[in-house]
C-alpha positions in Angstrom: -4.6 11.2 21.0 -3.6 14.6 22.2 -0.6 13.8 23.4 0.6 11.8 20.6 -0.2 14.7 18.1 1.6 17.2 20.7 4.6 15.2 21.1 5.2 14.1 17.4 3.8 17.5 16.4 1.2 15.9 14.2 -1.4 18.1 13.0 -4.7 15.8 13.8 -7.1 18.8 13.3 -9.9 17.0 10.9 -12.1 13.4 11.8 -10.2 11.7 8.3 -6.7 12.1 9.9 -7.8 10.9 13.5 -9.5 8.2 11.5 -6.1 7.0 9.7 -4.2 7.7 12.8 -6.6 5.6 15.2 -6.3 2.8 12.5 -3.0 2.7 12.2 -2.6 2.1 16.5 -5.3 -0.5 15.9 -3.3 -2.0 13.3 0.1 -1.8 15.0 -1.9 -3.7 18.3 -2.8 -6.5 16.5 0.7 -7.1 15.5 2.5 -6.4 19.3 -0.6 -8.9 20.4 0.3 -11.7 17.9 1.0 -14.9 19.8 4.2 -16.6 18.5 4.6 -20.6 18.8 8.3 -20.9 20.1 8.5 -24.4 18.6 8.1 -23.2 15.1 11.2 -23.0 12.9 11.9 -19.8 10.7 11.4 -20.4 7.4 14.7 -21.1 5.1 16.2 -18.5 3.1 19.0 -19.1 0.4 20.7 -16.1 1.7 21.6 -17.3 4.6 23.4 -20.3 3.7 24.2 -20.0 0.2 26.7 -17.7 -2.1 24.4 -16.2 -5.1 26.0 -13.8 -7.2 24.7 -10.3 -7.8 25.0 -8.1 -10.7 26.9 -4.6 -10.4 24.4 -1.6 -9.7 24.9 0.4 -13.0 23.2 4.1 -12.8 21.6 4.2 -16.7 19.4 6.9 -15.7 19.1 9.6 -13.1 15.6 10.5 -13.0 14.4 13.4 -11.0 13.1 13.2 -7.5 10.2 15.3 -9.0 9.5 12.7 -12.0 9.4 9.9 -9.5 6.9 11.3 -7.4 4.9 11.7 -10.9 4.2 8.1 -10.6 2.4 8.8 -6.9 -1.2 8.7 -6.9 -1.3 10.8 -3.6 2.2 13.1 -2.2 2.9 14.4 1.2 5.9 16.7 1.5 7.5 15.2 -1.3 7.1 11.3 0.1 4.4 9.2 -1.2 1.6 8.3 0.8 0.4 4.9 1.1 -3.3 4.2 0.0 -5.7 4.2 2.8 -6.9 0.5 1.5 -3.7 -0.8 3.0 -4.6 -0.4 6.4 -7.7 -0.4 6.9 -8.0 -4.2 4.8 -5.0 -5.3 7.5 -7.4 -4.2 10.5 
């Protein structure tokens, strides 16, 4: 864990954030280890084969980056932070 927070120059000073941060490798293993049954076909999408219209993106209102990040229960920097729940219910 040292030389992850050395060489992405994460600060891993306190047990929560090793916590989140041993978690989140635990999490990511799972997935890399996930067996995947070559037989089985992908599952169909419209997209793919179909044209489907799409409206035009109209801008109606610019809200601030600061009033967005009113809506976050918990910031980082200015990013939102996913909830802890997330991961640790997928491990």
């Amino acid at each position: 864990m040292k030389i992850i927070d050395c060489k992405f120059a994460l600060n891993i000073d306190d047990a929560d954030s090793f916590s989140v941060l041993k978690t989140a490798i635990v999490f990511t293993e799972h997935l890399r280890n996930t067996k995947i049954d070559k037989e089985i076909e992908p599952m169909y999408s419209p997209f793919e084969k179909e044209f489907i219209l799409l409206r035009d993106d109209n801008i109606e209102n610019n809200t601030s980056r600061k009033e967005i990040l009113m809506n976050a229960a918990v910031t980082e920097e200015e990013y939102f932070v996913a909830p802890l729940q997330t991961i640790t219910k997928a491990s």
